[in-house]
C-alpha positions in Angstrom: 127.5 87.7 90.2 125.9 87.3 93.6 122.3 86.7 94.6 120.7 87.6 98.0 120.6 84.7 100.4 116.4 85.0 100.0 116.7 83.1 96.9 118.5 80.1 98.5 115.5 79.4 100.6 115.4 81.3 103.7 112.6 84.7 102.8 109.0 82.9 102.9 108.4 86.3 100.8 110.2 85.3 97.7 108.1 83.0 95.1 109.9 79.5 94.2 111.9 79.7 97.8 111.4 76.5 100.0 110.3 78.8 103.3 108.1 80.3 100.4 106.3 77.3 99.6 106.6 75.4 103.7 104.8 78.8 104.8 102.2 78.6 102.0 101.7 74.6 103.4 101.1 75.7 106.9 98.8 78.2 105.5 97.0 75.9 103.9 96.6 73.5 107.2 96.1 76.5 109.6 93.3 77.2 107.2 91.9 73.5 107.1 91.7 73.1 110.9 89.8 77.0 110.6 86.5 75.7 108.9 85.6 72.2 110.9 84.9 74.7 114.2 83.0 76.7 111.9 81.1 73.6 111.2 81.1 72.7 114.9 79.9 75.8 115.8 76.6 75.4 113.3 76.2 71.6 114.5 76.1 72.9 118.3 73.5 75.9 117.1 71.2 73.3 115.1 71.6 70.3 117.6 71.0 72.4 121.1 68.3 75.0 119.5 70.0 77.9 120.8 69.3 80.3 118.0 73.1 81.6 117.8 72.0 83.3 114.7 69.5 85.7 116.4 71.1 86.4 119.4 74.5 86.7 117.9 73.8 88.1 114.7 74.7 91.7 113.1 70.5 93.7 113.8 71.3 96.5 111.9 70.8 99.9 113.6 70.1 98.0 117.1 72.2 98.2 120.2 71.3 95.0 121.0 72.9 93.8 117.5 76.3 95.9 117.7 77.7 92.8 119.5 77.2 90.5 116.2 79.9 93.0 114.4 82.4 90.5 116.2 80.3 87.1 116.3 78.6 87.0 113.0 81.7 85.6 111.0 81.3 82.3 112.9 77.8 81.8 112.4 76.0 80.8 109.0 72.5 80.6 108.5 72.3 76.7 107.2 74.8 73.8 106.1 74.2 75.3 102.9 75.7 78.9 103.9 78.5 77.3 105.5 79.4 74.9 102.5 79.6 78.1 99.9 81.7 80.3 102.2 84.4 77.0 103.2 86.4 76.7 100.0 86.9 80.5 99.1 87.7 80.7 103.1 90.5 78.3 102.7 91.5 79.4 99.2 91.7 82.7 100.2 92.7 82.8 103.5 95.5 80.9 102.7 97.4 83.0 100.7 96.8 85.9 103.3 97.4 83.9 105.8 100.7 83.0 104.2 102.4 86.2 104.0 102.4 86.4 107.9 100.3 85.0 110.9 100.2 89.1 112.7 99.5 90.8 109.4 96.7 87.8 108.9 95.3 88.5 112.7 95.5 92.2 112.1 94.1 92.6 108.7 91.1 90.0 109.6 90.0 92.0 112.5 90.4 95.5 110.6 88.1 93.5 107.9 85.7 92.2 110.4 85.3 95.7 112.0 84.8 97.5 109.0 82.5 95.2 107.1 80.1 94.7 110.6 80.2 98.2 111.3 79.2 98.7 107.7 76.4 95.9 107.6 75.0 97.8 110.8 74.6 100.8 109.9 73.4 100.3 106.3 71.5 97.4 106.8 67.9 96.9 106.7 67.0 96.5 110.6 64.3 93.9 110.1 67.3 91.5 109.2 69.7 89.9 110.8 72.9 89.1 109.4 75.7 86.3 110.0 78.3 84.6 108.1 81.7 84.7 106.7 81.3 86.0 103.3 82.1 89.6 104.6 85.8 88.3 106.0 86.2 86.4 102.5 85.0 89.9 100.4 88.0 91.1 102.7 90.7 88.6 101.9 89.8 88.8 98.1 90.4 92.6 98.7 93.6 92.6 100.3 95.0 90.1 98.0 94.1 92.4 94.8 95.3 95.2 96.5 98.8 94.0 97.8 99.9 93.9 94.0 99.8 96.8 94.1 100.8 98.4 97.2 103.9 96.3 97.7 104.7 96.5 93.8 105.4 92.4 94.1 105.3 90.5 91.0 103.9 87.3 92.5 101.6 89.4 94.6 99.6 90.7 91.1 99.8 87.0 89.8 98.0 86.4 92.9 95.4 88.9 92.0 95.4 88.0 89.0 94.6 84.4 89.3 91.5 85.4 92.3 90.4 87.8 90.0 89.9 85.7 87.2 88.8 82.3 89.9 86.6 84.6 91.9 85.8 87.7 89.9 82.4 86.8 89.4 81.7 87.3 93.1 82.5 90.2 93.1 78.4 91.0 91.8 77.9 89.9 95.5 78.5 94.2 96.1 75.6 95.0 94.3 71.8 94.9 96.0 70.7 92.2 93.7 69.2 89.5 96.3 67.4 90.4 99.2 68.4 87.1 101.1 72.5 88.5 100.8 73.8 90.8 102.2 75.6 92.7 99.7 76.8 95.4 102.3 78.9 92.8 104.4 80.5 92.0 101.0 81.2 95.5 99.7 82.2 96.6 103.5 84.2 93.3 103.5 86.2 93.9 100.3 86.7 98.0 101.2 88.3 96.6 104.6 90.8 93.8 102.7 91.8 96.8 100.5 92.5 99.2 103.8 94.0 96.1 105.6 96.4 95.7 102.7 97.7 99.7 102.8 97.6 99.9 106.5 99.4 96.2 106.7 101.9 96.2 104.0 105.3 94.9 103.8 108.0 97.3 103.5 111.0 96.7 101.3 113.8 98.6 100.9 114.4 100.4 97.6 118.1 99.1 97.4 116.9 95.3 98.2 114.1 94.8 95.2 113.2 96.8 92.3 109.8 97.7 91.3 108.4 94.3 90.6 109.5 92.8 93.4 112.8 91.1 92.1 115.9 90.8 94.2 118.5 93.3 92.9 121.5 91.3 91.2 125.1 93.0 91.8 127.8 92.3 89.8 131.2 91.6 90.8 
């Protein structure tokens, strides 16, 4: 009986494998040093006045907004703002984040495209909007999706545990409060899901069956 040489540590793919869990670390600390210029970013907007969030916010439906589609994930309106969107940003973006740094570049600026795009041309265009929660509507998206696009067992345990952590938000879709903007979040999550089809990973047939498993040969 033979196993692939994944399982003996070296595919940062396979759940239980040592690269698996060293690439879901560096994840995890590539994520951590993500939020503090977030946080930087809001101290240098409150501190010198300069009204980032008006200037470089998403104005729905206005030229001179379009250029927020691209700015508005780094800005939050408030400590307060920033504080709720900083653990499901690490959370999240950590397990995207560990399945490959080009997917992760690549999917977050499909999800940043489509759920600014989205906020300006739906949104109301006495607003303006900024903040992450669009990007982390996307990661929840492309991690509930991936289950199912890549048929991976550990990618649906994935799902299933956001799903079940973070399910609630996903109310955050609906117009419920003015003050939200639930189109950055339903744009956000419909971009994770087309970031996750566009961005899958590729297995051969004859490598892992349905589930993800490695196929087992016998002598």
């Amino acid at each position: 009986m033979t196993w692939p040489d994944s399982l003996r540590g070296g595919d940062p793919h396979r759940f239980g494998t040592d690269a698996f869990y060293a690439a879901l670390g560096r994840a995890f600390v590539a994520m951590c040093a993500v939020v503090p210029v977030l946080f930087l970013i809001e101290a240098l907007d409150v501190g010198l006045r300069l009204g980032l969030d008006y200037t470089a916010g998403i104005i729905p439906r206005r030229i001179q907004g379009l250029d927020g589609v691209f700015f508005s994930p780094f800005l939050h309106a408030g400590w307060n703002h920033l504080y709720s969107n900083s653990i499901p940003l690490i959370l999240l973006g950590t397990f995207v984040l560990a399945a490959g740094t080009r997917r992760f570049l690549w999917s977050t600026g499909v999800i940043i495209l489509v759920s600014g795009l989205g906020v300006w041309f739906t949104g109301s265009p006495n607003s303006v909007v900024v903040g992450a929660s669009g990007v982390i509507f996307g990661y929840l998206g492309i991690l509930l999706t991936r289950g199912v696009v890549e048929r991976s067992w550990w990618n649906f345990a994935v799902g299933l545990l956001v799903g079940l952590l973070y399910g609630w938000q996903l109310l955050g879709i609906l117009p419920t409060d003015e003050r939200v903007s639930w189109q950055g979040h339903l744009f956000g999550l419909l971009g994770g899901v087309v970031a996750a089809i566009l961005f899958r990973r590729r297995r051969d047939t004859d490598d892992a069956d349905r589930l993800g498993s490695p196929r087992m040969t016998l002598p």
